[in-house]
Each structure stands twice: as C-alpha cells, then as structure tokens.
PDB file of N, CA, C and O in Angstrom:
ATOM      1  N   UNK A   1      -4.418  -0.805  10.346  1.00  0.00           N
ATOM      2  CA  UNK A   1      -3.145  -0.424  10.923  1.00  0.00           C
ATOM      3  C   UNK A   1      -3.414   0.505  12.095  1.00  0.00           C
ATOM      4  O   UNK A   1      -4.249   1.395  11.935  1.00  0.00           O
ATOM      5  N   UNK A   2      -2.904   0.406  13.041  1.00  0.00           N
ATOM      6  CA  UNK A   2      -2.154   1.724  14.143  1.00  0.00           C
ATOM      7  C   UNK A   2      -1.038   2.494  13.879  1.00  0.00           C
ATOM      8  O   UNK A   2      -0.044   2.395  13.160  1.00  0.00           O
ATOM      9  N   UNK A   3      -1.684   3.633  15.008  1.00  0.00           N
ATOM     10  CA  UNK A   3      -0.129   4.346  15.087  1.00  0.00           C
ATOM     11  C   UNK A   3       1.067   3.695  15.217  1.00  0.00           C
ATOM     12  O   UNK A   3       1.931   3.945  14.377  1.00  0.00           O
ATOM     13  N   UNK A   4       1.229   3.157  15.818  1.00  0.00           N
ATOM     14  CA  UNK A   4       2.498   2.052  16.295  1.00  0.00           C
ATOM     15  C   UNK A   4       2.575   1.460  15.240  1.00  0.00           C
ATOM     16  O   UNK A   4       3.577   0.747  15.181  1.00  0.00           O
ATOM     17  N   UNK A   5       1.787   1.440  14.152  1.00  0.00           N
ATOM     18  CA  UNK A   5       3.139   0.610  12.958  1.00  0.00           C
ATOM     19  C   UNK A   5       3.286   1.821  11.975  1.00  0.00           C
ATOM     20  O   UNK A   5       3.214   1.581  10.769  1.00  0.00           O
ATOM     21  N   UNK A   6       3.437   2.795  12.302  1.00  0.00           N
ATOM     22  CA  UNK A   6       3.396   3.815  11.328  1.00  0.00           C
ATOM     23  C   UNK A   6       4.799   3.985  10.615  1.00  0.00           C
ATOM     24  O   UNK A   6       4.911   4.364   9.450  1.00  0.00           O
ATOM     25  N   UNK A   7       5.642   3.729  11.277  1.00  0.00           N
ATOM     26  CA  UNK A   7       7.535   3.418  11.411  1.00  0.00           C
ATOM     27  C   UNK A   7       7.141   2.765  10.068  1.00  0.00           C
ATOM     28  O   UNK A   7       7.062   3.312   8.968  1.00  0.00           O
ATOM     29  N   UNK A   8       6.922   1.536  10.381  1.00  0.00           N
ATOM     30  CA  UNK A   8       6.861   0.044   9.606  1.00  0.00           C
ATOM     31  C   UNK A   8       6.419   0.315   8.201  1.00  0.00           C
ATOM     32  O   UNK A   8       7.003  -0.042   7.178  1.00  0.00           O
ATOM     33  N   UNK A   9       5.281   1.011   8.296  1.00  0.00           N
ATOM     34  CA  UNK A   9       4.825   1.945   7.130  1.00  0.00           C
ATOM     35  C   UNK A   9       5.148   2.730   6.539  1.00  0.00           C
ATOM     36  O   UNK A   9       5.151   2.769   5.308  1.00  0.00           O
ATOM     37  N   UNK A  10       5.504   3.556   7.298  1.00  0.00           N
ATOM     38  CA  UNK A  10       6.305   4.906   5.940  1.00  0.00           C
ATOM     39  C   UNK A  10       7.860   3.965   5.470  1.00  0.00           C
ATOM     40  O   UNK A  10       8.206   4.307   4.339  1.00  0.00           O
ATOM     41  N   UNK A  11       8.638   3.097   5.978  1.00  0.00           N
ATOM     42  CA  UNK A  11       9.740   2.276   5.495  1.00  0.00           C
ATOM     43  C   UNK A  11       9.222   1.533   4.230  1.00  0.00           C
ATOM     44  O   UNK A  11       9.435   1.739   3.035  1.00  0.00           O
ATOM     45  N   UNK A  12       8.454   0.581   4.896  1.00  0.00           N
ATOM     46  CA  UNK A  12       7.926   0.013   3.384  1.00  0.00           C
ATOM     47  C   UNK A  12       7.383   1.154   2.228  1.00  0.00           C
ATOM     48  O   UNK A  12       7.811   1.154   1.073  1.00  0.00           O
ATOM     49  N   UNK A  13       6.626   1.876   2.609  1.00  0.00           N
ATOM     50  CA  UNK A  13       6.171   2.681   1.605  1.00  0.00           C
ATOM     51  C   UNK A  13       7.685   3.583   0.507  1.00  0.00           C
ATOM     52  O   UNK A  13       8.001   3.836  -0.656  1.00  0.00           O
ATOM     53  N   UNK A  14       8.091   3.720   1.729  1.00  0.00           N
ATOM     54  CA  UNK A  14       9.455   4.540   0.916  1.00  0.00           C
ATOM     55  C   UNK A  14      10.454   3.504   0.430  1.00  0.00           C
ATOM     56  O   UNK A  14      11.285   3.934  -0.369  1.00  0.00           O
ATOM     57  N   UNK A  15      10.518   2.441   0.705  1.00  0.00           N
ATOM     58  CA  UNK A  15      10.850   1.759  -0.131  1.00  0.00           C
ATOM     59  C   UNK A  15      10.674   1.317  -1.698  1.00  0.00           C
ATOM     60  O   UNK A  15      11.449   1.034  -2.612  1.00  0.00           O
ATOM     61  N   UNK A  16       8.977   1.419  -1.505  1.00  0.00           N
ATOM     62  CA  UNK A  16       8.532   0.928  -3.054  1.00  0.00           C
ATOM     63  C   UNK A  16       8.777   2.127  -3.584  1.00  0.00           C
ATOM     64  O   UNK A  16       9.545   1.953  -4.530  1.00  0.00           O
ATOM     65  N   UNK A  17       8.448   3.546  -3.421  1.00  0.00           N
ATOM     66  CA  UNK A  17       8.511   4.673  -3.839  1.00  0.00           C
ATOM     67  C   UNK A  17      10.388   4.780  -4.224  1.00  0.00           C
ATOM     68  O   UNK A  17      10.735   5.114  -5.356  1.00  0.00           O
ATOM     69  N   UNK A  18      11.280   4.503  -3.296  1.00  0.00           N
ATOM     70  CA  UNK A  18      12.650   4.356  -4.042  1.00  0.00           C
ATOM     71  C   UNK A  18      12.825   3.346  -5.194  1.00  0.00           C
ATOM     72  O   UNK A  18      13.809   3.538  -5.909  1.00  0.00           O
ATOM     73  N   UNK A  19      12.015   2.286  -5.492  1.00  0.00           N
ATOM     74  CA  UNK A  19      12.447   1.617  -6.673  1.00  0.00           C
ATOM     75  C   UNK A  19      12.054   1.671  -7.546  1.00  0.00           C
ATOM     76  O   UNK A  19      12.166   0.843  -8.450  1.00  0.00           O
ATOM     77  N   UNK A  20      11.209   3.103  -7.556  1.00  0.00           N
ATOM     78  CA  UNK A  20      10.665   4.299  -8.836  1.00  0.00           C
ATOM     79  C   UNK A  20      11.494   5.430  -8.662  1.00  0.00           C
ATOM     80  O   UNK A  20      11.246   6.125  -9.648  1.00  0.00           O
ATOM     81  N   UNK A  21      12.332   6.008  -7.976  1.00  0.00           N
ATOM     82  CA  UNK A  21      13.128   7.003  -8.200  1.00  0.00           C
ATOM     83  C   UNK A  21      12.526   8.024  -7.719  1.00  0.00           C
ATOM     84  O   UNK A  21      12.810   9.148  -8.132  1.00  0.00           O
ATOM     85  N   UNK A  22      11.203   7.745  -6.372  1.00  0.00           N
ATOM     86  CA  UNK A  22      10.328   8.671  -5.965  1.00  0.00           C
ATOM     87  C   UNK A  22      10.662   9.272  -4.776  1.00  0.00           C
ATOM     88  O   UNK A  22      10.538   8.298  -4.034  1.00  0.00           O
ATOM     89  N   UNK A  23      11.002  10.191  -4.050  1.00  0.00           N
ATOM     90  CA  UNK A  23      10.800  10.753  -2.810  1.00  0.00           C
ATOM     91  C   UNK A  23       9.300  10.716  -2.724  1.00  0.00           C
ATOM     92  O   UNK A  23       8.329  10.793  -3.478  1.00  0.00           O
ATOM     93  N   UNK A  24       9.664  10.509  -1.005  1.00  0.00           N
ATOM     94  CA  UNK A  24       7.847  10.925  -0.403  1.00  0.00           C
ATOM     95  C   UNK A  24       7.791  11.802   0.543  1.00  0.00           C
ATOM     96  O   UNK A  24       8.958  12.137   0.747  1.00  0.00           O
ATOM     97  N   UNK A  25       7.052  12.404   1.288  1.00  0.00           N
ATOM     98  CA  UNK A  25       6.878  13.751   1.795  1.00  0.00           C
ATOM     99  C   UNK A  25       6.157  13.068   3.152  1.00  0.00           C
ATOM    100  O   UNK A  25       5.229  12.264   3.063  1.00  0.00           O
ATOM    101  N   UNK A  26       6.758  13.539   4.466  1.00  0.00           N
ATOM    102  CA  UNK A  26       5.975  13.057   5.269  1.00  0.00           C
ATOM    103  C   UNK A  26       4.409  13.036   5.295  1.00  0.00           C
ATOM    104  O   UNK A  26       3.535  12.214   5.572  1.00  0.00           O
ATOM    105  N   UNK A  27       4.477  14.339   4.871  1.00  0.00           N
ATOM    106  CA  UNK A  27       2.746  14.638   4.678  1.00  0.00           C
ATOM    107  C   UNK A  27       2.129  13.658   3.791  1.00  0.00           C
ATOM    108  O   UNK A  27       1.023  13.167   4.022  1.00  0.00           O
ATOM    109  N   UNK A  28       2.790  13.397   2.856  1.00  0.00           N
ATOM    110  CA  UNK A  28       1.999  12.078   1.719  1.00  0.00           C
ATOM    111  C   UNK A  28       2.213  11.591   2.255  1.00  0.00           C
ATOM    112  O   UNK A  28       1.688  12.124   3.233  1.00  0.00           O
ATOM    113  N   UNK A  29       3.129   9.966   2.950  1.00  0.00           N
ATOM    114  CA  UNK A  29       2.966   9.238   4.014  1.00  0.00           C
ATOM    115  C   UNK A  29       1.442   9.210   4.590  1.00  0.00           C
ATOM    116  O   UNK A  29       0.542   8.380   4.459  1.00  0.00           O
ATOM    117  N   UNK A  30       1.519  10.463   5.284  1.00  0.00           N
ATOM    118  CA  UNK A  30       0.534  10.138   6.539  1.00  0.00           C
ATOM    119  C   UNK A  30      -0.871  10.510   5.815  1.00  0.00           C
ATOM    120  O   UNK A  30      -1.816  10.531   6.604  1.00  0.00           O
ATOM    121  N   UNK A  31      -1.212  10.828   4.374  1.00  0.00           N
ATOM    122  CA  UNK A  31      -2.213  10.543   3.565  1.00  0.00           C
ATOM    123  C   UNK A  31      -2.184   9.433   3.283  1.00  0.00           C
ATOM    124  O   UNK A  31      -3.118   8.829   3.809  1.00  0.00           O
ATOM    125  N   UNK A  32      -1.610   8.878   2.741  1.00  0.00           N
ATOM    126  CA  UNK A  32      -1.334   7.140   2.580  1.00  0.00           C
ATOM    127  C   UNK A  32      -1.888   6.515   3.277  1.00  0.00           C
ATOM    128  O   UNK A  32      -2.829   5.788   2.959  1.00  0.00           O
ATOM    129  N   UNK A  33      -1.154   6.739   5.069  1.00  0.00           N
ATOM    130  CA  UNK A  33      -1.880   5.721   6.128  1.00  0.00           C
ATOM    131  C   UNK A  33      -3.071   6.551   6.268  1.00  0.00           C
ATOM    132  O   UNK A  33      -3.794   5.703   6.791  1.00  0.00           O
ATOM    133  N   UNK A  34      -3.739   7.503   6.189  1.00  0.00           N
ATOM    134  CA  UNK A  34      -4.669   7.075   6.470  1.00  0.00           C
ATOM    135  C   UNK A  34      -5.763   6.994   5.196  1.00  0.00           C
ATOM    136  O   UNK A  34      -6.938   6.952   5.561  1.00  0.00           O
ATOM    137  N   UNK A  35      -5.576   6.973   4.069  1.00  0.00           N
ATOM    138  CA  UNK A  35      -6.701   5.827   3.222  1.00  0.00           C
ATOM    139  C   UNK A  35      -6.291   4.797   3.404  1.00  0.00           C
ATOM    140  O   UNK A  35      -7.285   4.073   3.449  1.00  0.00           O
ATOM    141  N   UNK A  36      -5.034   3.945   3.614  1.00  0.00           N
ATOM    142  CA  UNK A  36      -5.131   2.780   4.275  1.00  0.00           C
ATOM    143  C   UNK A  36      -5.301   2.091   5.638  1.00  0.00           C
ATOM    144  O   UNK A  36      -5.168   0.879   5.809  1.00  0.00           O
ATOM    145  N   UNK A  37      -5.569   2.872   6.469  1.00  0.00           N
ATOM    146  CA  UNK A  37      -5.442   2.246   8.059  1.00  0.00           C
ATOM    147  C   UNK A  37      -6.313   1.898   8.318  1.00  0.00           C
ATOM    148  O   UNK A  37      -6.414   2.012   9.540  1.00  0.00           O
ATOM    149  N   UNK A  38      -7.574   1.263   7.695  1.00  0.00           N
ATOM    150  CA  UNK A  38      -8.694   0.238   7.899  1.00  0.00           C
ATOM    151  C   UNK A  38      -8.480  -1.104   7.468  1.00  0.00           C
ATOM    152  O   UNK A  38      -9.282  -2.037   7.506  1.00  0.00           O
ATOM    153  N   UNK A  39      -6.978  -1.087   6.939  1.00  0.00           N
ATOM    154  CA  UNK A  39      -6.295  -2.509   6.648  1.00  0.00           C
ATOM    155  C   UNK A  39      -4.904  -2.893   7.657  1.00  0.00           C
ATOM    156  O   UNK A  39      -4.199  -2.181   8.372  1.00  0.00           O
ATOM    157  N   UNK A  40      -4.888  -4.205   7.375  1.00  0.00           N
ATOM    158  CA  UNK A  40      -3.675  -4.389   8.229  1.00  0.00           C
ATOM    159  C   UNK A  40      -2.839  -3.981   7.179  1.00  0.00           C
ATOM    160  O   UNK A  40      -2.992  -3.750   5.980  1.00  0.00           O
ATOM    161  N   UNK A  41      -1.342  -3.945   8.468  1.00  0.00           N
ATOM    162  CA  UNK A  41      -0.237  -3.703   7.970  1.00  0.00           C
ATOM    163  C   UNK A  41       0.495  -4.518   6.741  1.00  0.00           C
ATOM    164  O   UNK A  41       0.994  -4.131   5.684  1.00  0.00           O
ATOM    165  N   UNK A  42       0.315  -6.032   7.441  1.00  0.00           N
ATOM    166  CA  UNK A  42       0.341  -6.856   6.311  1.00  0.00           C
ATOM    167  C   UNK A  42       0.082  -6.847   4.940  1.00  0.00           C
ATOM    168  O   UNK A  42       0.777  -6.812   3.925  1.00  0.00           O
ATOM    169  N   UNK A  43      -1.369  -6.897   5.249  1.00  0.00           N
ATOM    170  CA  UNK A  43      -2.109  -6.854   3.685  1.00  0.00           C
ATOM    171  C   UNK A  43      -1.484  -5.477   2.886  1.00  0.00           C
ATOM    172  O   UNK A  43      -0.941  -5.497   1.781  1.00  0.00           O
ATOM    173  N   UNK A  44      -1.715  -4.247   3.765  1.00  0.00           N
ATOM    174  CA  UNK A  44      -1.149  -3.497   2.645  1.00  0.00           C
ATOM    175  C   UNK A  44       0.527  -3.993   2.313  1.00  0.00           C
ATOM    176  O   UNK A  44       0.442  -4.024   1.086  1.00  0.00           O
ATOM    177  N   UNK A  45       1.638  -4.302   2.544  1.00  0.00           N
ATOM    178  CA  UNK A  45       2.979  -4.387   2.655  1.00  0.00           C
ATOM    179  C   UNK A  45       2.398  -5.921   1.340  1.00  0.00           C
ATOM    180  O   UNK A  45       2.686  -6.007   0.146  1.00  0.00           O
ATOM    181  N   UNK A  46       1.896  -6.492   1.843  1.00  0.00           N
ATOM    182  CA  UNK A  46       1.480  -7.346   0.677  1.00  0.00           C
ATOM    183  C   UNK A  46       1.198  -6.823  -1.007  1.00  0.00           C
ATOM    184  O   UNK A  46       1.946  -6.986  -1.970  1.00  0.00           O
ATOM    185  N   UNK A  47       0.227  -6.338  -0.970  1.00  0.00           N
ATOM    186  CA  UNK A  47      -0.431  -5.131  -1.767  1.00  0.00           C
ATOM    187  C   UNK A  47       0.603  -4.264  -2.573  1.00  0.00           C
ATOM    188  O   UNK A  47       0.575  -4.001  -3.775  1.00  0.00           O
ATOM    189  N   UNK A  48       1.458  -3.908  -1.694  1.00  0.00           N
ATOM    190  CA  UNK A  48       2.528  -2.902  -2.094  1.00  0.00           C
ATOM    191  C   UNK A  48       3.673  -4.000  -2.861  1.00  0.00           C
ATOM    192  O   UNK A  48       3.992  -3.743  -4.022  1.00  0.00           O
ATOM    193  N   UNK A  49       4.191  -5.054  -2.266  1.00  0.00           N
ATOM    194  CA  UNK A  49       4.785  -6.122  -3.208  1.00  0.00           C
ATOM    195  C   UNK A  49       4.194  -6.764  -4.552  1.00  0.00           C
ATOM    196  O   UNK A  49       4.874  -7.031  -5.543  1.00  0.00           O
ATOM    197  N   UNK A  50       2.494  -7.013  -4.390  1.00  0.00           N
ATOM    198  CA  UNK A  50       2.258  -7.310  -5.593  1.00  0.00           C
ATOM    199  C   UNK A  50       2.005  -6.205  -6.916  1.00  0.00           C
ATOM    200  O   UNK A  50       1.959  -6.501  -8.110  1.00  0.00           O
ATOM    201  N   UNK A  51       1.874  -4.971  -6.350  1.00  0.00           N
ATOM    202  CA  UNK A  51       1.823  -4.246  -7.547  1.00  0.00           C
ATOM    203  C   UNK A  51       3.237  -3.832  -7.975  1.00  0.00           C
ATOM    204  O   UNK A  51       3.446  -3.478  -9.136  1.00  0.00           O
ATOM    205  N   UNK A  52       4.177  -3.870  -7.086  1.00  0.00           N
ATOM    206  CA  UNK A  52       5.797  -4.241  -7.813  1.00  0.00           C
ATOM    207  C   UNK A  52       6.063  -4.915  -8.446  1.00  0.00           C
ATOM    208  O   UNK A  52       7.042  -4.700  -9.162  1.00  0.00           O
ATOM    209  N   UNK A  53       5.289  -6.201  -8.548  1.00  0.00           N
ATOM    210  CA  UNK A  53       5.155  -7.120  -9.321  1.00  0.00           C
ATOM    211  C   UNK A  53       4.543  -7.711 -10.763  1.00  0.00           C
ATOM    212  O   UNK A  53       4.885  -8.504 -11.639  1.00  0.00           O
ATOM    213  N   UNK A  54       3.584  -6.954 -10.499  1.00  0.00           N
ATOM    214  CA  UNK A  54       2.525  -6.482 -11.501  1.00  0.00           C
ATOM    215  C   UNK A  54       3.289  -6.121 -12.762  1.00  0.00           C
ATOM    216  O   UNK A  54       4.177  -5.272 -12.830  1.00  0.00           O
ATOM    217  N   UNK A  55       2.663  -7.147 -14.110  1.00  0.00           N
ATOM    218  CA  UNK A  55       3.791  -6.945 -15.059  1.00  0.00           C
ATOM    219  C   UNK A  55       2.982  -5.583 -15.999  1.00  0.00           C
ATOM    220  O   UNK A  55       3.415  -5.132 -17.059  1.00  0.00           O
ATOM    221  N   UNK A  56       1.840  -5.158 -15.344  1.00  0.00           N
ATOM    222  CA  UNK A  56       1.494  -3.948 -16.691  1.00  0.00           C
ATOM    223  C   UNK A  56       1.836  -2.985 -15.244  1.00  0.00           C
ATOM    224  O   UNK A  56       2.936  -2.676 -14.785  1.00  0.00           O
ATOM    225  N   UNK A  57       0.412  -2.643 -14.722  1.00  0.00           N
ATOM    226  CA  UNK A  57       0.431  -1.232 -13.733  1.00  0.00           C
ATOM    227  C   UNK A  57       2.282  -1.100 -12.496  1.00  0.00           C
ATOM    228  O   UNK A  57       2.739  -0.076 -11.988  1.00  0.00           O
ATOM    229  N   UNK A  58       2.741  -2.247 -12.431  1.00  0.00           N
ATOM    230  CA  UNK A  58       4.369  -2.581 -11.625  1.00  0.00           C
ATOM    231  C   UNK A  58       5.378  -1.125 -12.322  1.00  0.00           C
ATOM    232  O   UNK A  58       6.225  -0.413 -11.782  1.00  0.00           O
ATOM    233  N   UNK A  59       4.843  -1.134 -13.636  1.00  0.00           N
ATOM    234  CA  UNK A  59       5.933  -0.137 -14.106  1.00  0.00           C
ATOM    235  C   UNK A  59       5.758   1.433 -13.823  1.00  0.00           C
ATOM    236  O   UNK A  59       6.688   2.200 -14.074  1.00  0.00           O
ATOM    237  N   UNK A  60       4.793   1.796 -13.404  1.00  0.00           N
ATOM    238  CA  UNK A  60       4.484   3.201 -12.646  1.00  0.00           C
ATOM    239  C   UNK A  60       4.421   2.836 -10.962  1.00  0.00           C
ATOM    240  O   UNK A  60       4.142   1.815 -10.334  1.00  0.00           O
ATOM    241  N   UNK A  61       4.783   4.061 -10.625  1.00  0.00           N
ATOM    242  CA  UNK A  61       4.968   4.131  -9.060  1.00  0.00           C
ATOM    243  C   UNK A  61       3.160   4.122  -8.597  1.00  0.00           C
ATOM    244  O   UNK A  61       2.222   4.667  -9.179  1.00  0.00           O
ATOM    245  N   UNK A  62       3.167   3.288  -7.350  1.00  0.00           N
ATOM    246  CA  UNK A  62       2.096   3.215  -6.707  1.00  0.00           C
ATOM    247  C   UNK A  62       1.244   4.137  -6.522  1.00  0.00           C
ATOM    248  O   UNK A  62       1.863   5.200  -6.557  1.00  0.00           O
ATOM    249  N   UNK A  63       0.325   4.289  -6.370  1.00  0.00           N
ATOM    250  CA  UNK A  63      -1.392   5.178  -5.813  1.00  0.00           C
ATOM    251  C   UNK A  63      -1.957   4.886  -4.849  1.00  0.00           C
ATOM    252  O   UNK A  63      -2.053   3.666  -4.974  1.00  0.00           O
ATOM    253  N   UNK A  64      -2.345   5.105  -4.083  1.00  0.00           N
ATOM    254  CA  UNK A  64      -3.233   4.659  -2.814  1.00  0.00           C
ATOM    255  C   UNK A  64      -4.436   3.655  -3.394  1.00  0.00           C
ATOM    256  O   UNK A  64      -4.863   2.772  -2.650  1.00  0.00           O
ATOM    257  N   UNK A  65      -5.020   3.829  -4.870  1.00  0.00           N
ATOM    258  CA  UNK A  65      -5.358   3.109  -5.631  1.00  0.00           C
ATOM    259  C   UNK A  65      -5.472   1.941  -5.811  1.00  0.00           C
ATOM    260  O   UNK A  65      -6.422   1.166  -5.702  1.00  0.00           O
ATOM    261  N   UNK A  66      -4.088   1.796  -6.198  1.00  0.00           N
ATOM    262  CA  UNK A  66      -3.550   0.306  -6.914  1.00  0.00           C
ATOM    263  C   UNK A  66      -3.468  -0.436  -5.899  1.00  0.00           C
ATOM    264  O   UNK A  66      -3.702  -1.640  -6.006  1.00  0.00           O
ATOM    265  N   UNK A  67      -2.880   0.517  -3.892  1.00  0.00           N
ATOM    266  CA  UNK A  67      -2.826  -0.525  -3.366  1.00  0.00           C
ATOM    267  C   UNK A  67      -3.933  -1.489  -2.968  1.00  0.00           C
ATOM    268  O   UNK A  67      -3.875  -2.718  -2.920  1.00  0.00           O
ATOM    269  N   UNK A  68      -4.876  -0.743  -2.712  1.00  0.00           N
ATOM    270  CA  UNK A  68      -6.557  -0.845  -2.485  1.00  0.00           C
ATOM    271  C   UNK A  68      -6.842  -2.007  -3.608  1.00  0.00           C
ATOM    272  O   UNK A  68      -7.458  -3.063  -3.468  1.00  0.00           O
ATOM    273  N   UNK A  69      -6.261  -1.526  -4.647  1.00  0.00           N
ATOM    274  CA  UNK A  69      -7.450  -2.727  -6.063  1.00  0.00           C
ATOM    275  C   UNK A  69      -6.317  -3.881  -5.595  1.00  0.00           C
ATOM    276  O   UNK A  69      -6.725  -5.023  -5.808  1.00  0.00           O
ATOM    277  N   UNK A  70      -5.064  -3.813  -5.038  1.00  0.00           N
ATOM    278  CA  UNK A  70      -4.681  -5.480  -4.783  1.00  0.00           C
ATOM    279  C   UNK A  70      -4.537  -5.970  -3.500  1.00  0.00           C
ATOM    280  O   UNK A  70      -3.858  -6.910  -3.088  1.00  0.00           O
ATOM    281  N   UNK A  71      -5.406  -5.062  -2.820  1.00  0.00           N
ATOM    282  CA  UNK A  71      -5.694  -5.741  -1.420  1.00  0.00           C
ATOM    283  C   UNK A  71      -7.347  -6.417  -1.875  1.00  0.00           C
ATOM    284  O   UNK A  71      -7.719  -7.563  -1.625  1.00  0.00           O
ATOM    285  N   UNK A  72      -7.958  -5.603  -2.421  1.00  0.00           N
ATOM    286  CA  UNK A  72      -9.202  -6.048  -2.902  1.00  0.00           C
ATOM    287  C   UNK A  72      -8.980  -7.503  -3.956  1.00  0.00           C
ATOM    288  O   UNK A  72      -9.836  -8.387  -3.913  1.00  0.00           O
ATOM    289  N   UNK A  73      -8.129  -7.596  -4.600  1.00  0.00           N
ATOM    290  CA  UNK A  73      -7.969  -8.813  -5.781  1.00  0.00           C
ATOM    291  C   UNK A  73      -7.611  -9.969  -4.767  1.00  0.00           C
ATOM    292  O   UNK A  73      -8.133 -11.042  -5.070  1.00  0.00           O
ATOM    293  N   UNK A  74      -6.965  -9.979  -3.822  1.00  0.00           N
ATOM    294  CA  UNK A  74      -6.399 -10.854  -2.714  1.00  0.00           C
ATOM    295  C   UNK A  74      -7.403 -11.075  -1.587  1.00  0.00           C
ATOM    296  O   UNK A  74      -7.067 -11.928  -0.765  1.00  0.00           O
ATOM    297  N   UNK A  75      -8.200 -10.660  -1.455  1.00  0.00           N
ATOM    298  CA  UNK A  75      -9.518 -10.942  -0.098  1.00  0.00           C
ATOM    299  C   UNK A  75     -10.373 -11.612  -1.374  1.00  0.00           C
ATOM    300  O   UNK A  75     -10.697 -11.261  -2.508  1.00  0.00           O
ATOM    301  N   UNK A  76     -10.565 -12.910  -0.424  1.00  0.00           N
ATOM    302  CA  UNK A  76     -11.704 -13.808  -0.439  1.00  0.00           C
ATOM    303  C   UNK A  76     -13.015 -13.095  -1.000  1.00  0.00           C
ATOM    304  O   UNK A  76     -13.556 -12.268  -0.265  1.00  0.00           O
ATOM    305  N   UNK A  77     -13.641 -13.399  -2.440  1.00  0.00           N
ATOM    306  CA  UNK A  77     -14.763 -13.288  -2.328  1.00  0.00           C
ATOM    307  C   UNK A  77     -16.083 -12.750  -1.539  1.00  0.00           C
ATOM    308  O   UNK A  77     -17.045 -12.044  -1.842  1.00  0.00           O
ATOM    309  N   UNK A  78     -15.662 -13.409  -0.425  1.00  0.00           N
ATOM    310  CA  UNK A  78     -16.952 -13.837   0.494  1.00  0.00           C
ATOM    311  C   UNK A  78     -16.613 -12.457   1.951  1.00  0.00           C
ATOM    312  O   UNK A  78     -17.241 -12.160   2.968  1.00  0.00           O
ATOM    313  N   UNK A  79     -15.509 -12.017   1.415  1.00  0.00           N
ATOM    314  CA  UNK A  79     -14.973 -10.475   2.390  1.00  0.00           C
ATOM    315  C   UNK A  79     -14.718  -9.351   1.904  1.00  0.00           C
ATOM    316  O   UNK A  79     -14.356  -8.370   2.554  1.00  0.00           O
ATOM    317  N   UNK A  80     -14.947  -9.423   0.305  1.00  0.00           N
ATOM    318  CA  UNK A  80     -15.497  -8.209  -0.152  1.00  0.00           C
ATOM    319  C   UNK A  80     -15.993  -7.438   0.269  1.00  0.00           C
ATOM    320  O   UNK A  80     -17.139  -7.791   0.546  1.00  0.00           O
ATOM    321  N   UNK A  81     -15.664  -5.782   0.696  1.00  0.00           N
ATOM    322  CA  UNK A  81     -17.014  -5.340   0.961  1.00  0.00           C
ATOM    323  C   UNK A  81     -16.935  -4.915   2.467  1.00  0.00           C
ATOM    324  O   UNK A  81     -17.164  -3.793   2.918  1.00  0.00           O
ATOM    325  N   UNK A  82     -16.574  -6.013   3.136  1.00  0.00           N
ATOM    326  CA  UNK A  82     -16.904  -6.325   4.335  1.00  0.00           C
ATOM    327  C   UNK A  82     -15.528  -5.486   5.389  1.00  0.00           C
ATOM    328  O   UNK A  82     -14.333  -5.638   5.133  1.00  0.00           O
ATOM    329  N   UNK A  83     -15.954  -4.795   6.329  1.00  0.00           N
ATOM    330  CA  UNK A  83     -14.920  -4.005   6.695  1.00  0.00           C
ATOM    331  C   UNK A  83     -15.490  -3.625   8.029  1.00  0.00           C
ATOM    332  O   UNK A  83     -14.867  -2.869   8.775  1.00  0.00           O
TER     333      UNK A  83
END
C-alpha cells in the first residue's frame, strides 16, 4: 500500500472494527498500515473480509495477525515468503 490509499484503509479497517462494536484510534490505524503496507490494498481489504468470515477466529475483532495469516493462506504456495 501507499500513502494515497491510506483514506481507503482506515474506512475499510473501521469498518470491520464497527461490526465488532470497536472504535479505532487514528494512531492504531496508522500502526495497522504500517505492519501492513508491504501488501496491497486489495489483498489486505481481502484478508480483512475473509477473517469476517471465518467461522471460528470471524467472531473476535481483527489483529494485524489474523490479517497477515489470511493474506498468507490466500498467496500461492510458490509466493510464500517472497516479498
């Protein structure tokens, strides 16, 4: 990710965080992006939908974690790793 999708980012993010009943803090935000901003925007916004989805870990609010282990479960094998 870039600065320029940072908008795009803290929306989605505060989104998933509202359908846990979570406020977020700008300052967490911009911890967020940056353990994630070696990924696209996509993949994480992806990431962030499938662990909403997720019928065990879906029921607790997200981690910088969880988004990571389902950007990692979703890359190819063969791009593991690879960054």
């Amino acid at each position: 990710m870039n600065m320029q999708e940072m908008t795009e980012f803290d929306a989605a993010l505060s989104d998933a965080f509202e359908l846990y009943g979570k406020g977020l803090s700008e300052r967490q935000c911009e911890m967020w992006f940056r353990l994630l901003r070696e990924h696209s925007l996509k993949a994480v916004c992806d990431a962030l939908d499938a662990h909403v989805k997720d019928q065990v870990r879906g029921r607790f609010c997200p981690m910088p974690a969880d988004v990571l282990a389902q950007i990692e479960k979703s890359s190819p094998e063969w791009m593991r790793g690879v960054r």
